[in-house]
KERO-895468 format. One record per residue (C-alpha): chain; x, y, z; residue in one letter. Coordinates in steps of 0.5 Angstrom, whole numbers. Layout:
N
<chain: A	X: X	Y: Y	Z: Z	resn: a> .
...
REM end
This chain:
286
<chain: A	X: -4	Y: -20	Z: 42	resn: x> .
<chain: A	X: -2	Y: -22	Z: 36	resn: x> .
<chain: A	X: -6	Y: -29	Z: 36	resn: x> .
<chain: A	X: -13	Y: -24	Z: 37	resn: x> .
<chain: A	X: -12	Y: -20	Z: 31	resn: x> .
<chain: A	X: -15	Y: -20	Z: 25	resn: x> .
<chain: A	X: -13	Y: -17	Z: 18	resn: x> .
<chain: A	X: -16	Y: -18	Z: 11	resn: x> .
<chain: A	X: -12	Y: -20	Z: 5	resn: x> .
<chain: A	X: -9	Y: -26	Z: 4	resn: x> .
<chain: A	X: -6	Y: -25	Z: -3	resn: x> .
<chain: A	X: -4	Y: -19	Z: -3	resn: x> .
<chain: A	X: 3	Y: -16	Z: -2	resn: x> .
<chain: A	X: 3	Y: -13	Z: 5	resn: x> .
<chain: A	X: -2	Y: -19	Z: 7	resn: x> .
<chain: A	X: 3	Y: -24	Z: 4	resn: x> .
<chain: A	X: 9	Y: -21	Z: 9	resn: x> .
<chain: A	X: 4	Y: -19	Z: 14	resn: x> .
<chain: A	X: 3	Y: -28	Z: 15	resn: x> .
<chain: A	X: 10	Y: -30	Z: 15	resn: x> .
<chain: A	X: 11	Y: -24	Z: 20	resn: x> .
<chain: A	X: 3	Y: -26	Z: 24	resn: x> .
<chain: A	X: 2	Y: -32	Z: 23	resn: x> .
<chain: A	X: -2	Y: -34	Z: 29	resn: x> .
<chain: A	X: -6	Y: -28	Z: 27	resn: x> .
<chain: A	X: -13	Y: -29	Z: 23	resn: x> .
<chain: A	X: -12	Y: -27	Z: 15	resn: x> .
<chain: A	X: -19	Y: -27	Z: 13	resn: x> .
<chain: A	X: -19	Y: -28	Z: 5	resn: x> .
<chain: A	X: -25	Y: -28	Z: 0	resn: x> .
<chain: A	X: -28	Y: -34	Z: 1	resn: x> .
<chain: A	X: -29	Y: -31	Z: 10	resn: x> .
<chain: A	X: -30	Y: -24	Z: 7	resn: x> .
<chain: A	X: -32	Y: -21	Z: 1	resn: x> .
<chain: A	X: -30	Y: -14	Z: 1	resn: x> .
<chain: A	X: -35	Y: -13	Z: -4	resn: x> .
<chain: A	X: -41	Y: -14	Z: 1	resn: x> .
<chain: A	X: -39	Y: -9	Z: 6	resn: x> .
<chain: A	X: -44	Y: -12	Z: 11	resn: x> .
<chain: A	X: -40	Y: -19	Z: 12	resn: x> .
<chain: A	X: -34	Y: -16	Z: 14	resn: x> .
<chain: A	X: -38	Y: -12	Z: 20	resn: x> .
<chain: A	X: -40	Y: -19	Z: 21	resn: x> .
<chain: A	X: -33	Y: -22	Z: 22	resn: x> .
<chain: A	X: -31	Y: -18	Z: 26	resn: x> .
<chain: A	X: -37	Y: -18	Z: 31	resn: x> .
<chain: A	X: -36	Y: -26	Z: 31	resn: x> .
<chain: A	X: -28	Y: -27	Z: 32	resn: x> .
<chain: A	X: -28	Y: -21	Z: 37	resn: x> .
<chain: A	X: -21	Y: -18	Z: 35	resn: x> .
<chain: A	X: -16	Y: -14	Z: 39	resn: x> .
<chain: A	X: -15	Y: -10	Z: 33	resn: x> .
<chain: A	X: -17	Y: -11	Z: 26	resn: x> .
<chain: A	X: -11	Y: -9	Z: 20	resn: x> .
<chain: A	X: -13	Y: -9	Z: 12	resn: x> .
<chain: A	X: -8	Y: -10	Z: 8	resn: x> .
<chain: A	X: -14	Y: -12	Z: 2	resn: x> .
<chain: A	X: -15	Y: -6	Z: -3	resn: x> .
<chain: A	X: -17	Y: -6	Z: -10	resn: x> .
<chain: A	X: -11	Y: -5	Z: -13	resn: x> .
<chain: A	X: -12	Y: -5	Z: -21	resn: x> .
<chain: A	X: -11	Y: 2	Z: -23	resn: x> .
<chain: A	X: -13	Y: 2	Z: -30	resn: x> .
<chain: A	X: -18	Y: -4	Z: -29	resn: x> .
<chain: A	X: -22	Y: 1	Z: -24	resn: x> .
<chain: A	X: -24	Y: 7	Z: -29	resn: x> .
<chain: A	X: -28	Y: 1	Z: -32	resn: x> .
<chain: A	X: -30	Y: -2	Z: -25	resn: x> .
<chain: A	X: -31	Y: 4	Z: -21	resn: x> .
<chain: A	X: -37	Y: 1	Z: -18	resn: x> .
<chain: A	X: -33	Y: -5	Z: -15	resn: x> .
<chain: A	X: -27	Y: -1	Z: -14	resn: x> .
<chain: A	X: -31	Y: 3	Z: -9	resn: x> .
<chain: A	X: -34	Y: -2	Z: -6	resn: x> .
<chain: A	X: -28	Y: -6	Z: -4	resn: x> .
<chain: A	X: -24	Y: 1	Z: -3	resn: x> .
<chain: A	X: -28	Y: 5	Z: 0	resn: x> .
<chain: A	X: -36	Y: 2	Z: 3	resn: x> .
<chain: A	X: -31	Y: -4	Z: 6	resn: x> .
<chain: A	X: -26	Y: 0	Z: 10	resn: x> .
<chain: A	X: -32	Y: 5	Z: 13	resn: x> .
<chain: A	X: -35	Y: -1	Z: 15	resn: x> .
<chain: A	X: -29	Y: -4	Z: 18	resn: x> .
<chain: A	X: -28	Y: 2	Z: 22	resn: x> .
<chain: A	X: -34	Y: 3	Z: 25	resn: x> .
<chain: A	X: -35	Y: -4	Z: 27	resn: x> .
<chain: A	X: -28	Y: -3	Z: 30	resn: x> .
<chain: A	X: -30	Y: 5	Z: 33	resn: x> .
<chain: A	X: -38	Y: 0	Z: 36	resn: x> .
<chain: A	X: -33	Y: -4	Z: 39	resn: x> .
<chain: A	X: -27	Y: 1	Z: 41	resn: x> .
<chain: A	X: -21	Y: -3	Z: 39	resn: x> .
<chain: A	X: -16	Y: 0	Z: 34	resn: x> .
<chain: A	X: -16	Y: 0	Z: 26	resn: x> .
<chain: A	X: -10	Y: 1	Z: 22	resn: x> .
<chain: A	X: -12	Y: 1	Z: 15	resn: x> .
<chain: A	X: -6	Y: 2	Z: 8	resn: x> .
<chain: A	X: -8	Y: 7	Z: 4	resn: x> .
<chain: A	X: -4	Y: 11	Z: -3	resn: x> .
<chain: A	X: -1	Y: 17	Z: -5	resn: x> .
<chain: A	X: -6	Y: 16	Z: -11	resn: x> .
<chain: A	X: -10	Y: 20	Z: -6	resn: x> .
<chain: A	X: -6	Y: 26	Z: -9	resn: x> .
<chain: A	X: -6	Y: 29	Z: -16	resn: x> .
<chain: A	X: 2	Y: 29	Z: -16	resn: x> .
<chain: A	X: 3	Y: 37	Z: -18	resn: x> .
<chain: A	X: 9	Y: 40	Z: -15	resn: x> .
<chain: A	X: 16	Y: 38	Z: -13	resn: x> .
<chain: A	X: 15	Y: 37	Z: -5	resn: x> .
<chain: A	X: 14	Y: 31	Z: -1	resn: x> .
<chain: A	X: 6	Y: 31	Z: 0	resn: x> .
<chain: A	X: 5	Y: 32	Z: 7	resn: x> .
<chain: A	X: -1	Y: 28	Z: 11	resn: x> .
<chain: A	X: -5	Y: 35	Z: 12	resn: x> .
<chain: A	X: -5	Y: 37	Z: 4	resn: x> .
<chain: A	X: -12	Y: 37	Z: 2	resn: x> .
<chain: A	X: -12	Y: 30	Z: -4	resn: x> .
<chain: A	X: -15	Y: 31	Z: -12	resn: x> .
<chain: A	X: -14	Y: 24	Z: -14	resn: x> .
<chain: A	X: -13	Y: 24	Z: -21	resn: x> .
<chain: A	X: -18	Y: 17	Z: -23	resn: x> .
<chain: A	X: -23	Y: 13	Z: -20	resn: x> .
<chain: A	X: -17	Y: 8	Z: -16	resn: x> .
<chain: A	X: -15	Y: 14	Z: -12	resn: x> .
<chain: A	X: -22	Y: 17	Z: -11	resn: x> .
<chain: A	X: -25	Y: 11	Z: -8	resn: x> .
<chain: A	X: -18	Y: 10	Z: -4	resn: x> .
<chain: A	X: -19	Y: 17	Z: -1	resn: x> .
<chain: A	X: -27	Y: 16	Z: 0	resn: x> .
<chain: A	X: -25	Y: 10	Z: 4	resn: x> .
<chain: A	X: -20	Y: 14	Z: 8	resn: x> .
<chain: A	X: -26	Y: 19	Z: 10	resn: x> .
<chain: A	X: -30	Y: 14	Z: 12	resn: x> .
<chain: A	X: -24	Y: 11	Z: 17	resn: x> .
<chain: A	X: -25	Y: 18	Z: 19	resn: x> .
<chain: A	X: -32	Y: 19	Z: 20	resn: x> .
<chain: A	X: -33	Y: 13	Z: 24	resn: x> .
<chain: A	X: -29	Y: 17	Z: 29	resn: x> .
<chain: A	X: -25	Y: 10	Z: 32	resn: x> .
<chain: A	X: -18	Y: 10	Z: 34	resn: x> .
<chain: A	X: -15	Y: 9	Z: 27	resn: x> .
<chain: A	X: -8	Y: 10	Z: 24	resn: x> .
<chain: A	X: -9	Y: 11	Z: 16	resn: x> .
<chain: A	X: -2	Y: 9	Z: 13	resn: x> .
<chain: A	X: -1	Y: 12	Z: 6	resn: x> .
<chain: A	X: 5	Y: 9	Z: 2	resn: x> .
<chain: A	X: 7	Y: 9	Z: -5	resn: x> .
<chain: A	X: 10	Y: 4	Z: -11	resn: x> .
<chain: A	X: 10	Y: -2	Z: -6	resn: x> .
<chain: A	X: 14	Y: -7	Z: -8	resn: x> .
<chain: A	X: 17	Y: -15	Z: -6	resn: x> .
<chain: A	X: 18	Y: -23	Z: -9	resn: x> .
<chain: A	X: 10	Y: -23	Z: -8	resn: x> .
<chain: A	X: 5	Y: -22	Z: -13	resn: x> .
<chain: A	X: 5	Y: -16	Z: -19	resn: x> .
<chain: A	X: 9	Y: -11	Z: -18	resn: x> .
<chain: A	X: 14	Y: -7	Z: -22	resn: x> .
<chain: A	X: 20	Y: -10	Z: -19	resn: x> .
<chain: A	X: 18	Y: -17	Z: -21	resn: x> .
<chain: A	X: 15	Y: -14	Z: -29	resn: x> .
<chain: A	X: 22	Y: -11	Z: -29	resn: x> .
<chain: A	X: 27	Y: -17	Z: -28	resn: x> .
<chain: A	X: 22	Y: -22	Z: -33	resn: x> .
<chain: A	X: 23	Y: -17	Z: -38	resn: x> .
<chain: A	X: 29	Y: -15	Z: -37	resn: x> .
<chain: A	X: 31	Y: -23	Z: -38	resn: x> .
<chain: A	X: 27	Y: -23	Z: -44	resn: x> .
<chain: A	X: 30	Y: -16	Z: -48	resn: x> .
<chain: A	X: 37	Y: -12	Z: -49	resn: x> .
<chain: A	X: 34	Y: -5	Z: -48	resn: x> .
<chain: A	X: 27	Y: -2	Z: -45	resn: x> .
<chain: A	X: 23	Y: 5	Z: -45	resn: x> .
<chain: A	X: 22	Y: 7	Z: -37	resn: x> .
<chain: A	X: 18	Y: 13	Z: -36	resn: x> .
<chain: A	X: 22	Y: 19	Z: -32	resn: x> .
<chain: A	X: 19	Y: 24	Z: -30	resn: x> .
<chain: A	X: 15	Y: 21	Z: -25	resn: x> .
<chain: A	X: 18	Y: 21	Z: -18	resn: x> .
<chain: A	X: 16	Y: 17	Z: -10	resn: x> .
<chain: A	X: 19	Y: 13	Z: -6	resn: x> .
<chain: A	X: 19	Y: 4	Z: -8	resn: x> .
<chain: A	X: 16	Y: 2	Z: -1	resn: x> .
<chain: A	X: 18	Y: -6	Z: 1	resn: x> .
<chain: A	X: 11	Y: -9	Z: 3	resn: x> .
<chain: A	X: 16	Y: -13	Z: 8	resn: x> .
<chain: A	X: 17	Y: -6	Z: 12	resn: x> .
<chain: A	X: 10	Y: -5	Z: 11	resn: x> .
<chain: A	X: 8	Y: -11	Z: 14	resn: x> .
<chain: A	X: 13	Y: -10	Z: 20	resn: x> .
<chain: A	X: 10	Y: -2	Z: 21	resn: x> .
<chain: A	X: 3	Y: -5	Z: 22	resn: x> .
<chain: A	X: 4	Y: -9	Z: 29	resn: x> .
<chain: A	X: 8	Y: -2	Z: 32	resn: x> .
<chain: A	X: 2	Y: 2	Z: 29	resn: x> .
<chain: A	X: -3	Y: -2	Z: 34	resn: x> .
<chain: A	X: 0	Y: -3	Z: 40	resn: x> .
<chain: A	X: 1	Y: 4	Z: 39	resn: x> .
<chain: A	X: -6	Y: 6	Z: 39	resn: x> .
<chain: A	X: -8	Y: 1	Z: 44	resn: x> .
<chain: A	X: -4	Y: 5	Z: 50	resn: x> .
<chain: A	X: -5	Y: 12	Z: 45	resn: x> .
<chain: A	X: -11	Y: 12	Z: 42	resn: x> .
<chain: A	X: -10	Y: 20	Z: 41	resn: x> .
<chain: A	X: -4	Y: 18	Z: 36	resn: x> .
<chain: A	X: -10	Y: 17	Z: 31	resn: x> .
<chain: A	X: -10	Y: 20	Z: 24	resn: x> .
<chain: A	X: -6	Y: 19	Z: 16	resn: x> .
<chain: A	X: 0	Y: 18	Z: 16	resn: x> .
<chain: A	X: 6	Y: 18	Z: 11	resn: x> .
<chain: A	X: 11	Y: 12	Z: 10	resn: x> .
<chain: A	X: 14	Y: 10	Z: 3	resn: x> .
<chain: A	X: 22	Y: 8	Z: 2	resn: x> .
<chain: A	X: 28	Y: 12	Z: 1	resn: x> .
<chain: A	X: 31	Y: 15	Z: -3	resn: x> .
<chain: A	X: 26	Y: 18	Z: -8	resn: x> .
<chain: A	X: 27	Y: 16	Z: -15	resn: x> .
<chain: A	X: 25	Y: 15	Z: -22	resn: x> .
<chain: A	X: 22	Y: 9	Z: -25	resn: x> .
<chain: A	X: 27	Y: 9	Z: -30	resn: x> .
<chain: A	X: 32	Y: 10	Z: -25	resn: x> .
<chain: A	X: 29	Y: 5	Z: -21	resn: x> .
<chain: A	X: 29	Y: 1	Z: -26	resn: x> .
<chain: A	X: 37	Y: 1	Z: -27	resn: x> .
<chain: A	X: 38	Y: -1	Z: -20	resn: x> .
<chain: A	X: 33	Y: -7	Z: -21	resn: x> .
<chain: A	X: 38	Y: -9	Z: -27	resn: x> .
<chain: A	X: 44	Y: -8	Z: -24	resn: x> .
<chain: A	X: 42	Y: -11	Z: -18	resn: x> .
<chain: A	X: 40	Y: -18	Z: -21	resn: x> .
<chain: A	X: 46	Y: -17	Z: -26	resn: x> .
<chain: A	X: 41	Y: -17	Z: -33	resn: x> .
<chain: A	X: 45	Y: -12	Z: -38	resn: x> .
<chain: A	X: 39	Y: -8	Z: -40	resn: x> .
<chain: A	X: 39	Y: -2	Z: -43	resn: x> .
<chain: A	X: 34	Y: 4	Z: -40	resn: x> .
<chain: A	X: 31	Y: 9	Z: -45	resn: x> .
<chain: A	X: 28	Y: 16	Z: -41	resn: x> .
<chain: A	X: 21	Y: 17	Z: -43	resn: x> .
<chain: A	X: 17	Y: 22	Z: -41	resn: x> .
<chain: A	X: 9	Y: 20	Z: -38	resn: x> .
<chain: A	X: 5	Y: 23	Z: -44	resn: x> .
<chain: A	X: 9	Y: 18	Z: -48	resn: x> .
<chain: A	X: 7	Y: 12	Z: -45	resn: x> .
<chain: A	X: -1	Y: 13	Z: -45	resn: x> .
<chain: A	X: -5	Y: 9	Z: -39	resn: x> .
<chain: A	X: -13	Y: 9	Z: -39	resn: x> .
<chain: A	X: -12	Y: 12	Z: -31	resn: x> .
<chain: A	X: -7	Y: 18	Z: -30	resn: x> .
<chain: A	X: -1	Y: 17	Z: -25	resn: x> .
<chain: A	X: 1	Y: 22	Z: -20	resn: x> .
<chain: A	X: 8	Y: 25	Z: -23	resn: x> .
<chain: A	X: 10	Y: 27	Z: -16	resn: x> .
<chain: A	X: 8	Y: 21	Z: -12	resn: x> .
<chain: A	X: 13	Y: 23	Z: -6	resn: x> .
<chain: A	X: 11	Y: 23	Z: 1	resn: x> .
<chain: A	X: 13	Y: 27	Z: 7	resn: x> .
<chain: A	X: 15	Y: 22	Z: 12	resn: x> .
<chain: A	X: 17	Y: 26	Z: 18	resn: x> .
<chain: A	X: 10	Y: 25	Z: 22	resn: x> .
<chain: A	X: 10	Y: 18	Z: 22	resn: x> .
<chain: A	X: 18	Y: 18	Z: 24	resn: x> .
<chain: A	X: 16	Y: 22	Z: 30	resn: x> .
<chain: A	X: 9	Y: 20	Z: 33	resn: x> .
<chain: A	X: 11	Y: 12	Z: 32	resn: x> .
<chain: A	X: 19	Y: 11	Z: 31	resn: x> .
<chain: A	X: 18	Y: 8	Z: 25	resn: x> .
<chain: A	X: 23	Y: 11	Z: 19	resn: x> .
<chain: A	X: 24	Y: 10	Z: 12	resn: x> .
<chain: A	X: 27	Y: 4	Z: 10	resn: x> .
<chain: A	X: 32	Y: 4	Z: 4	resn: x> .
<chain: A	X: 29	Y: 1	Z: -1	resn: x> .
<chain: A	X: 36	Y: -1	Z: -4	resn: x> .
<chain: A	X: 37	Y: -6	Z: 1	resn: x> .
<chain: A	X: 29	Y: -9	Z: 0	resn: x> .
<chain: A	X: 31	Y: -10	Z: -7	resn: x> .
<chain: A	X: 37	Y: -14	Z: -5	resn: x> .
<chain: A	X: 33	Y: -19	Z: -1	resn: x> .
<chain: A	X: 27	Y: -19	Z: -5	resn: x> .
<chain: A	X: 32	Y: -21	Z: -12	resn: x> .
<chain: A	X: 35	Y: -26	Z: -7	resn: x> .
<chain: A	X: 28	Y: -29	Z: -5	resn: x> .
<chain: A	X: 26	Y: -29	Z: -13	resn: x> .
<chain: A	X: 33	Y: -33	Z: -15	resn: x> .
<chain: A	X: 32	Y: -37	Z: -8	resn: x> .
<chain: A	X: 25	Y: -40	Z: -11	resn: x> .
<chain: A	X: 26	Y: -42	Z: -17	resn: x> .
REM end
């Protein structure tokens, strides 16, 4: 099954995890699909003829989107709906990542998959329009929601911490913001079991919750990066309103997870033991 799939993303850091886990699958990039043309990933999947189709390609640049709303919505939104209604024409199953930035983060409980969203920017609006128009194509589908995604690959905040933390004694993390740190390599590993899932259980479709645990802070998050990779930096707790971005962030960005763990037997991963590994990989390849 694996050699007939077809994800979109290459580069990104599930679609990284996602070839070393698949590499027998077709990893369709920018120069085959350009998620801008909507049109032309309808096309490829009319001409590879998947059993399933995964994207793991998003455009992901939270505060670059208030200034690229109409590319982030192309690629976030117009794409994945034509991805899935190619898939719904064909009746094969479509396993999209979505975010917690769908939610406006408000309160102290896990969002549940069923709370109605109230993106705060312009990357959760067009993520969350993409997510309806998964919807509407009425094909099997698992849209999987996960948050503040980590691994040795690409732009991440694990990767922002362990270069400025080599580089000063003591930094500023904001601490009122909460969620779970998500390994991409789980997120990778989830993918396979959500389609072979909805191959024999089309019923199974819908949103779905999955993101690390235990729920943390970024400064405590930070601590745990620093005292992992042994770099003696000193975290200050600042509040969000003290480090100003041009996108506003969730504060709440914890996800109930309970739906995904008993539909498909996926649980939370430890976030911990994926930063061990992901330290180790990072020190490994330089």
């Amino acid at each position: 099954m694996h050699d007939n799939l077809l994800i979109f993303g290459k580069t990104g850091q599930v679609a990284t995890e996602l070839r070393a886990l698949l590499p027998e699958a077709h990893f369709a990039g920018r120069d085959e699909a350009d998620l801008t043309g909507p049109a032309a990933c309808a096309d490829l999947i009319a001409r590879v003829a998947p059993a399933a189709v995964i994207n793991a390609a998003a455009y992901t640049a939270v505060d670059k989107a208030e200034d690229e709303a109409e590319i982030a919505h192309l690629v976030n939104a117009s794409a994945p709906t034509a991805m899935a209604e190619a898939c719904a024409a064909r009746s094969i199953p479509f396993v999209h990542i979505s975010t917690d930035y769908v939610f406006d983060g408000s309160g102290e409980r896990p969002f549940a998959p069923d709370d109605t969203p109230a993106p705060l920017g312009v990357y959760g609006r067009t993520k969350l329009a993409g997510e309806e128009g998964v919807v509407a194509a009425g094909g099997s589908y698992v849209i999987l929601r996960t948050s503040w995604v980590f691994s040795a690959h690409g732009s991440n905040f694990v990767k922002t911490m362990l270069r400025l933390g080599a580089e000063r004694d003591a930094l500023s993390i904001v601490a009122d913001q909460i969620g779970g740190p998500t390994p991409a390599r789980q997120i990778a590993d989830a993918c396979p079991t959500l389609v072979r899932q909805l191959q024999i259980a089309p019923e199974k479709s819908g949103i779905y919750h999955f993101s690390g645990a235990p729920d943390t802070t970024w400064a405590d998050f930070a601590r745990a990066i620093f005292e992992a990779a042994g770099l003696d930096c000193a975290v200050t707790e600042i509040a969000t309103a003290d480090y100003p971005t041009p996108a506003a962030r969730p504060l709440n960005s914890r996800l109930d997870c309970t739906a995904t763990e008993a539909t498909f037997g996926i649980t939370r991963p430890d976030w911990r033991a994926a930063l061990t590994d992901t330290i180790a990989t990072l020190k490994g390849s330089q």
